[in-house]
Steps between C-alpha positions, in 0.01 A plus 500: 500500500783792501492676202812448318432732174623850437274727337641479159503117494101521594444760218705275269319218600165635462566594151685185385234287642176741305706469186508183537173427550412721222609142318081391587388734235776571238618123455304201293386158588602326836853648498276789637499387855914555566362810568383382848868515591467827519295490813838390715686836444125692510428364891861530635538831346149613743637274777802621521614197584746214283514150619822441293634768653434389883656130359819649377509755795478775234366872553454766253342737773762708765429411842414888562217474286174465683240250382217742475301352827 
């Protein structure tokens, strides 16, 4: 997997996806779980890597960025 994120999208992602999640403790009954969506944006944002992205051929990341390996 190529990472395909630029270092703003990841931090964005990271914090979307933990606000999100926050959803487990602040929201009632079983509408509750929803929350779990926010694990997609949490684990791409660490990845570094999009699947929808590599489908549509999309890139926020500049090809002179290195992938940190």
């Amino acid at each position: 997997m190529k990472v395909n994120e630029a270092t703003w999208d990841r931090v964005l992602r990271v914090i979307v996806g933990l606000f999100i999640l926050s959803l487990l403790f602040w929201v009632e009954g079983n509408s509750k779980y929803w929350g779990l969506i926010g694990l997609l944006p949490l684990i791409t944002g660490l990845v570094g890597y999009c699947p929808a992205y590599s489908l549509f051929k999309f890139s926020t990341r500049k090809e002179s960025q290195t992938s940190g390996s």
